[in-house]
KEKE-3310 file (N, C-alpha, C; in steps of 0.2 Angstrom, whole numbers, plus 5000, padded with zeros to 4 digits):
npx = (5425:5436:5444:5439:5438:5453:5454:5448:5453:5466:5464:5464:5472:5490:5497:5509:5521:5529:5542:5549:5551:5557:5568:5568:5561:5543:5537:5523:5509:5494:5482:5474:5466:5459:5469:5483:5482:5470:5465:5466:5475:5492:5507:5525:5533:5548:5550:5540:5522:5511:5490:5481:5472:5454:5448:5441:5445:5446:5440:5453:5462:5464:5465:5480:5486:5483:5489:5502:5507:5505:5494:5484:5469:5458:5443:5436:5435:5437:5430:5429:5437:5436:5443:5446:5451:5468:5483:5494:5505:5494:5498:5496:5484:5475:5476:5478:5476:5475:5472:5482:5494:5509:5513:5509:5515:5519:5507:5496:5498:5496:5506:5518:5514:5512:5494:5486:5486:5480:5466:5464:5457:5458:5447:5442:5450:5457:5455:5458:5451:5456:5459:5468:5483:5482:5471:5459:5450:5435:5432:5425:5418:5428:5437:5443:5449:5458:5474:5477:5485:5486:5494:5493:5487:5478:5470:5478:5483:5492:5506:5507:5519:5532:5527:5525:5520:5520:5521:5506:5502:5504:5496:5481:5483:5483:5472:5463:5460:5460:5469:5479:5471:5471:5483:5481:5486:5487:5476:5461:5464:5456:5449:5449:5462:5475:5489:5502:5508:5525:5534:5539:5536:5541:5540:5542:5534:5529:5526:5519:5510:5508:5514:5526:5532:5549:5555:5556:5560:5554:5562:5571:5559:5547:5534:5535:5522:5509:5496:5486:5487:5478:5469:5464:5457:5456)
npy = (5500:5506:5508:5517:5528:5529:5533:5545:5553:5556:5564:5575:5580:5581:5567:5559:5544:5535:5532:5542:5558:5572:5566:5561:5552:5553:5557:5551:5555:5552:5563:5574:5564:5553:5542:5534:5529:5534:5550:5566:5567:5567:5573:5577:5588:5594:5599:5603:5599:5594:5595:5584:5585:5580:5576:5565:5555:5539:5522:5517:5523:5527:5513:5511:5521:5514:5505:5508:5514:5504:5500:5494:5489:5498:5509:5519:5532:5549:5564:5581:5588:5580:5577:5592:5606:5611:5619:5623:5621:5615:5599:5589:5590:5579:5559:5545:5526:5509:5503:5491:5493:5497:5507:5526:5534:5523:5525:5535:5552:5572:5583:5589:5600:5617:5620:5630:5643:5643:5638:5630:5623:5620:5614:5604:5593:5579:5563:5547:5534:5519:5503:5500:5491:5479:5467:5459:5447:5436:5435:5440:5452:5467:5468:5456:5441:5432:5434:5446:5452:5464:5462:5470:5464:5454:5448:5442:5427:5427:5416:5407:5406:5410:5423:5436:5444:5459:5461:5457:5469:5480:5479:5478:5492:5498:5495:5503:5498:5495:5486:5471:5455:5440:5430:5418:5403:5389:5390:5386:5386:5397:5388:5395:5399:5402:5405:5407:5423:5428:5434:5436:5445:5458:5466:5481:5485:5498:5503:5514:5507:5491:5491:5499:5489:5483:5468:5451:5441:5424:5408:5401:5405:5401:5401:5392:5383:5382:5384:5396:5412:5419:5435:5442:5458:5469)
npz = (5337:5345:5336:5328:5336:5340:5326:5327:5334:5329:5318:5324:5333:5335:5336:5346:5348:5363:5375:5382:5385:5377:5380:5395:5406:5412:5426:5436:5444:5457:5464:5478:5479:5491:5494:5491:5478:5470:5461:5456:5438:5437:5430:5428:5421:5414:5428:5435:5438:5430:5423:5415:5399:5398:5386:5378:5389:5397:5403:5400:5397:5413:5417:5412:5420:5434:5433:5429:5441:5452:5456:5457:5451:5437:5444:5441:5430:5431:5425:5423:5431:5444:5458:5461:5453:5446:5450:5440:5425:5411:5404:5392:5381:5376:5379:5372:5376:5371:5384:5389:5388:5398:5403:5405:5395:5384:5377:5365:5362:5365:5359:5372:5379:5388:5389:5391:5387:5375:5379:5387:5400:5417:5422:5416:5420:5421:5428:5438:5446:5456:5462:5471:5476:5485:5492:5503:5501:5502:5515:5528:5526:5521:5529:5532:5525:5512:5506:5493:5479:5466:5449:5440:5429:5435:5451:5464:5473:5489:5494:5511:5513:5524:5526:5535:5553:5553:5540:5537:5548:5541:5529:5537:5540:5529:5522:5531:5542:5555:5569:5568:5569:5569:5559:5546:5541:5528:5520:5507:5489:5475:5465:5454:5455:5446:5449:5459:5469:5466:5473:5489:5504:5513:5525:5539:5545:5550:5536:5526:5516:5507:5495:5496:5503:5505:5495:5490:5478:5476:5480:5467:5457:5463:5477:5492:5498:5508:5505:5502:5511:5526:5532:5546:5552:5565)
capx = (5424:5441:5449:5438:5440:5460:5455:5446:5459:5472:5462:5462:5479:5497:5501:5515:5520:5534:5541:5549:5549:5565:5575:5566:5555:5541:5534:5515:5505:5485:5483:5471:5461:5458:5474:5489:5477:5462:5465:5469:5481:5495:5511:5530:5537:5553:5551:5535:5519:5504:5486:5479:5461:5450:5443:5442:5446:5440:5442:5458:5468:5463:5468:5487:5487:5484:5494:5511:5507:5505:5489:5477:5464:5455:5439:5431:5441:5430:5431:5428:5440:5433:5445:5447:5456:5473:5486:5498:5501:5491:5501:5491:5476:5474:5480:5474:5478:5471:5473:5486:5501:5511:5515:5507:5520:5518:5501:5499:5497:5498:5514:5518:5516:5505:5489:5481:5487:5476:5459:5461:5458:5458:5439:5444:5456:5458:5456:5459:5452:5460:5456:5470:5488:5481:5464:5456:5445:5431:5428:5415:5420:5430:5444:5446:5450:5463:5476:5480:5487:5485:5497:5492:5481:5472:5472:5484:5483:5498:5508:5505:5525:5535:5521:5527:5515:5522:5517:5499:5499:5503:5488:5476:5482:5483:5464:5459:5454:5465:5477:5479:5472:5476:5484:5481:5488:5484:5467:5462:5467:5452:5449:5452:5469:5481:5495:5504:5512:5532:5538:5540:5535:5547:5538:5543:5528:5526:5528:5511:5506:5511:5515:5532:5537:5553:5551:5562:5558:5553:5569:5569:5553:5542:5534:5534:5517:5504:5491:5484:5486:5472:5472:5458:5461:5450)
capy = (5506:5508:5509:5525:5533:5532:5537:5555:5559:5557:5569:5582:5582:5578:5562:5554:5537:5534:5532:5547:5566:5577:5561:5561:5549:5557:5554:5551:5552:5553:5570:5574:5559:5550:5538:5537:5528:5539:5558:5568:5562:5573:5570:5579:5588:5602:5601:5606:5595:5597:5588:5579:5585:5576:5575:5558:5552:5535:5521:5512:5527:5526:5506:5511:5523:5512:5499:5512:5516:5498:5505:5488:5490:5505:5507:5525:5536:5554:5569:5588:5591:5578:5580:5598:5608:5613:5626:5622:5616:5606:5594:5586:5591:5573:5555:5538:5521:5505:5498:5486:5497:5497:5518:5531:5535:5521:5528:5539:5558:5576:5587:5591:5609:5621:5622:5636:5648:5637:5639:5624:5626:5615:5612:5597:5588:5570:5559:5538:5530:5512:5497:5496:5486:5473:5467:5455:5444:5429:5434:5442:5458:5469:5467:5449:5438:5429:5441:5443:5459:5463:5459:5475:5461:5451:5449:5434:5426:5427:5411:5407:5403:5414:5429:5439:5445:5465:5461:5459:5476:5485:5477:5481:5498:5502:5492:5506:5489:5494:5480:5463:5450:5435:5428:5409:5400:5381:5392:5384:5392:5396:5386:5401:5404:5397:5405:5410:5429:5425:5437:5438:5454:5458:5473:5477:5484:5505:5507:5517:5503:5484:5492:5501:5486:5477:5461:5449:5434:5417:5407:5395:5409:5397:5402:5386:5384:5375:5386:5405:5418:5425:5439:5446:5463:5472)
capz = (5340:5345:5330:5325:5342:5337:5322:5326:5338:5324:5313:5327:5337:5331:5339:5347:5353:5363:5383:5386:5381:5379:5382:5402:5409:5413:5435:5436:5452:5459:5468:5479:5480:5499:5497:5483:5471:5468:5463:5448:5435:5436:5428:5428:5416:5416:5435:5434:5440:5425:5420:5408:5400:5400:5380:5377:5395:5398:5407:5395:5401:5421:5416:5412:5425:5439:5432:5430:5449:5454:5460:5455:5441:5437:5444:5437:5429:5432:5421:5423:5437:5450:5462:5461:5449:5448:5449:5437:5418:5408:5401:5388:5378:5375:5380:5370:5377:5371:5390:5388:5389:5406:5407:5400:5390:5380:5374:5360:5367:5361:5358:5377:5383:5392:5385:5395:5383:5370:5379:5388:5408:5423:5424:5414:5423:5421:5438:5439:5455:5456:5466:5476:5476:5489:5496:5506:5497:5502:5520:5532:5525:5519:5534:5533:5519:5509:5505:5486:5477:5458:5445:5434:5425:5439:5457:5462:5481:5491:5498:5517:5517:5525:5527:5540:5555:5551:5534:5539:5550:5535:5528:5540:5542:5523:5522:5536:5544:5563:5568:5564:5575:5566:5551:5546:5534:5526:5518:5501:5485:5475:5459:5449:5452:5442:5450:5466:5469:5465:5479:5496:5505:5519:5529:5544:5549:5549:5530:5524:5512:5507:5488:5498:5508:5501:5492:5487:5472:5480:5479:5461:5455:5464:5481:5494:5502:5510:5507:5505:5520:5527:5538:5549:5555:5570)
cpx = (5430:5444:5444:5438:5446:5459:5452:5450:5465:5471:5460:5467:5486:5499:5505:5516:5528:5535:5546:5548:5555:5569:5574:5561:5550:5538:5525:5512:5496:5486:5477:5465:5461:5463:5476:5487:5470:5467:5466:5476:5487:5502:5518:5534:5542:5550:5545:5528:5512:5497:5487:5472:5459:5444:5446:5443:5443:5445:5449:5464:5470:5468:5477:5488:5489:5488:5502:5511:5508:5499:5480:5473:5459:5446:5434:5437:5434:5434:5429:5430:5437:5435:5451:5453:5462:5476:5489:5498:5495:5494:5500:5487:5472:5478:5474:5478:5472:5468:5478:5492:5502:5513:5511:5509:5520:5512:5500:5496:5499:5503:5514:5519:5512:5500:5485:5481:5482:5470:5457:5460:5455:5450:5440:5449:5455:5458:5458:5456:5453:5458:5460:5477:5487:5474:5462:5450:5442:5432:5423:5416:5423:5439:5445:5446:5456:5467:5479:5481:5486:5492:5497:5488:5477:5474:5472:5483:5490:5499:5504:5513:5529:5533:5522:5520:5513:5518:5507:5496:5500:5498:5484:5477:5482:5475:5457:5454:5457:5469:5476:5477:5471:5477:5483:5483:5485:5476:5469:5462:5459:5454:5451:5458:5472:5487:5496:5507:5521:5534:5536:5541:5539:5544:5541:5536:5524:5527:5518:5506:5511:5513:5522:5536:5544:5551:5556:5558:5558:5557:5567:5563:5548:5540:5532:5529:5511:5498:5490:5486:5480:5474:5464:5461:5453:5445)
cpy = (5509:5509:5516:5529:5533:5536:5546:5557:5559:5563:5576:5585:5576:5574:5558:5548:5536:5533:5537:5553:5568:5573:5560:5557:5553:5554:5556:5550:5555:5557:5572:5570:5556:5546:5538:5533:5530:5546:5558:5565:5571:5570:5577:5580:5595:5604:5603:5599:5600:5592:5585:5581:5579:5573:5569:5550:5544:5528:5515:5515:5526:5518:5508:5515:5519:5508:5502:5512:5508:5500:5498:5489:5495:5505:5515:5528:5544:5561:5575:5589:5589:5578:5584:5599:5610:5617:5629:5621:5613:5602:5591:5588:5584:5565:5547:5533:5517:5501:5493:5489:5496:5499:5520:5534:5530:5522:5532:5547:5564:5578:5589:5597:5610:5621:5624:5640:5649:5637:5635:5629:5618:5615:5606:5594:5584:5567:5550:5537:5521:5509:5498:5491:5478:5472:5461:5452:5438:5429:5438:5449:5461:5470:5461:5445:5434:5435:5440:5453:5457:5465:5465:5471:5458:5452:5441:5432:5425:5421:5414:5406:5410:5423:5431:5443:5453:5467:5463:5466:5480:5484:5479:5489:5503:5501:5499:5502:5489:5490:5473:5459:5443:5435:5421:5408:5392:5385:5389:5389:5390:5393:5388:5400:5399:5398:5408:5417:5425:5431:5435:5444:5453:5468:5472:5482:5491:5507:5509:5512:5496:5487:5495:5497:5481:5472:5459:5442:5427:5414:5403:5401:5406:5398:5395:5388:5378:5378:5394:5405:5420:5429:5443:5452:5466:5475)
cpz = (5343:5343:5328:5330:5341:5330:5322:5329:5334:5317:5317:5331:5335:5338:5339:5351:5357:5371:5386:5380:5383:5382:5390:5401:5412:5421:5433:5445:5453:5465:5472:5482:5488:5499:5489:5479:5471:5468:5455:5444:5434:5436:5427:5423:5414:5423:5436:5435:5434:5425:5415:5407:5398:5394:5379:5383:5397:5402:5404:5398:5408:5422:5418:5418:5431:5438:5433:5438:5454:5460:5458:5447:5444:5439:5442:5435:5428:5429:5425:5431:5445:5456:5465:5455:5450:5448:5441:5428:5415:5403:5393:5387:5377:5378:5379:5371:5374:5380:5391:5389:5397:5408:5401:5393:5385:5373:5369:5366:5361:5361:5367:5378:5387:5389:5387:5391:5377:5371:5384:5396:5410:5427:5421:5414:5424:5427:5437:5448:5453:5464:5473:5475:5479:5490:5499:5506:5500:5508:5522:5531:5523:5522:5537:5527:5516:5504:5496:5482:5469:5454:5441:5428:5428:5445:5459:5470:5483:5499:5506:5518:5514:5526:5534:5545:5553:5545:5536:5543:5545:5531:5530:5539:5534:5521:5526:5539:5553:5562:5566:5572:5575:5559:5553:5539:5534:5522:5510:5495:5483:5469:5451:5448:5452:5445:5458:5466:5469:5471:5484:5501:5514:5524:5536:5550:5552:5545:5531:5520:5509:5500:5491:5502:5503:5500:5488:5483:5478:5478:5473:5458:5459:5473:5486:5498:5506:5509:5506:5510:5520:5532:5541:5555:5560:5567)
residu = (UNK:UNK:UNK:UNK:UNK:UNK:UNK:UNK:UNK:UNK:UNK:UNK:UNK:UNK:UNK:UNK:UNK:UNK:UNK:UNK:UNK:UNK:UNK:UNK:UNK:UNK:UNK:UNK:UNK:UNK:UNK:UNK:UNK:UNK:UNK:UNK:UNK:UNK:UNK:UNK:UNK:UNK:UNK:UNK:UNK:UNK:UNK:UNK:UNK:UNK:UNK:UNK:UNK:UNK:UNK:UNK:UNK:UNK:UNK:UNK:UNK:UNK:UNK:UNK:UNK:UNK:UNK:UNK:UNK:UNK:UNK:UNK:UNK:UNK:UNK:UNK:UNK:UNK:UNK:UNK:UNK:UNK:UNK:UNK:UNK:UNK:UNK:UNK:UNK:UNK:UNK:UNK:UNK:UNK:UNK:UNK:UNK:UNK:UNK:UNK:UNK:UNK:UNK:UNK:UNK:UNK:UNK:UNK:UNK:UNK:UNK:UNK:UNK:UNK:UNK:UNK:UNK:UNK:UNK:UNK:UNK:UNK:UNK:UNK:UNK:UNK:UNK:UNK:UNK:UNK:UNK:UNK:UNK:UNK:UNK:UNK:UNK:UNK:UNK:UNK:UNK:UNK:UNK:UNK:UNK:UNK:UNK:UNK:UNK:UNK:UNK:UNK:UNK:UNK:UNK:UNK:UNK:UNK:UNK:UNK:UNK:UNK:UNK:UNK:UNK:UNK:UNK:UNK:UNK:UNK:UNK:UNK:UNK:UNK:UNK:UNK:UNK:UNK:UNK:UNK:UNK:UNK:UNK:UNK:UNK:UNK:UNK:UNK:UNK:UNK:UNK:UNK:UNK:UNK:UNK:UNK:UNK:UNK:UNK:UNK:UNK:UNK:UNK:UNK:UNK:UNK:UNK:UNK:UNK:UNK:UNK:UNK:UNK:UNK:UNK:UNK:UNK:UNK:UNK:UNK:UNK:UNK:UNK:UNK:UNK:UNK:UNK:UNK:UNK:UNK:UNK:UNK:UNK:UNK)
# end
């Protein structure tokens, strides 16, 4: 099924595979949306902020979005200008990932210009809404749990060693969960996970979100622990 979906769009727009354009990397952000993973896909190109329509749009693309952004795994990716249209370019008349790629750019896509001139319009602007960098899994809701962030392929638990309390408030407050009123550590891992986060989040506790806190490799790659963090926020 995804081999003839590559193949109609190759018999309808001149596609290119590559990770930049005009020798520039291209910036990508979610515009509009309730917090910086959900909104329209909108991407930078000659200074310039444009879309991406939305023929074809599905959730393979949304995938590599959230993952360039480090924005978790894609949870809709919603067509026909869901939230709201835009001023500017449209970048893209097209843009086909398998899913697996780890930027947009990697993806095949059309000749980059404006394509208002073209017919297109920003009634169909491309959107991604995404999980999320962090979340708080396996308790009484949605603002307590074992803390684990995603990998851009799964979501991985985060040591109990050396998990700062700072950390934990930029959790609660990026969760829209209030403040932190405790963390524990020694919680069991779950059966599932194979592995541990290899960093060390170093917040100090007014960033806007755990995805901007500094973070340094667990010494040897290997993070020393006794156990998940939980964190129960108000």
């Amino acid at each position: 099924m995804a081999l003839s979906r590559h193949l109609s769009l190759q018999g309808l727009f001149v596609l290119l595979l590559g990770t930049v354009v005009g020798g520039q990397d291209l910036e990508l952000r979610l515009k509009d949306g309730g917090h910086r993973c959900e909104g329209r896909v909108e991407v930078k190109h000659q200074e310039d902020w444009g879309t991406v329509n939305d023929y074809k749009w599905g959730l393979e693309e949304a995938t590599v979005v959230c993952r360039q952004l480090g924005c978790g795994a894609a949870v809709d990716a919603p067509q026909g200008a869901h939230f709201g249209p835009a001023l500017g370019p449209i970048w893209f008349s097209v843009i086909y990932c398998r899913g697996t790629e780890s930027a947009i750019m990697e993806c095949s896509y059309s000749t980059v210009k404006d394509y208002r001139p073209e017919g297109l319009s920003h009634d169909q602007d491309a959107g991604a809404v995404c999980s999320g960098f962090v979340r708080l899994a396996g308790g009484e809701g949605p603002c307590s749990g074992r803390v684990e962030v995603h990998s851009g392929e799964d979501w991985t638990p985060v040591s109990d060693g050396n998990f700062t309390f700072p950390t934990a408030q930029v959790i609660c407050a990026e969760r829209g969960c209030g403040k932190v009123v405790s963390v524990l550590g020694h919680v069991p891992f779950r059966e599932s996970d194979g592995r541990v986060w290899a960093e060390e989040f170093r917040c100090e506790g007014e960033e806007p979100e755990l995805w901007s806190c500094p973070r340094v490799p667990c010494p040897g790659g290997t993070c020393q622990h006794s156990g998940a963090v939980q964190v129960v926020c108000s």
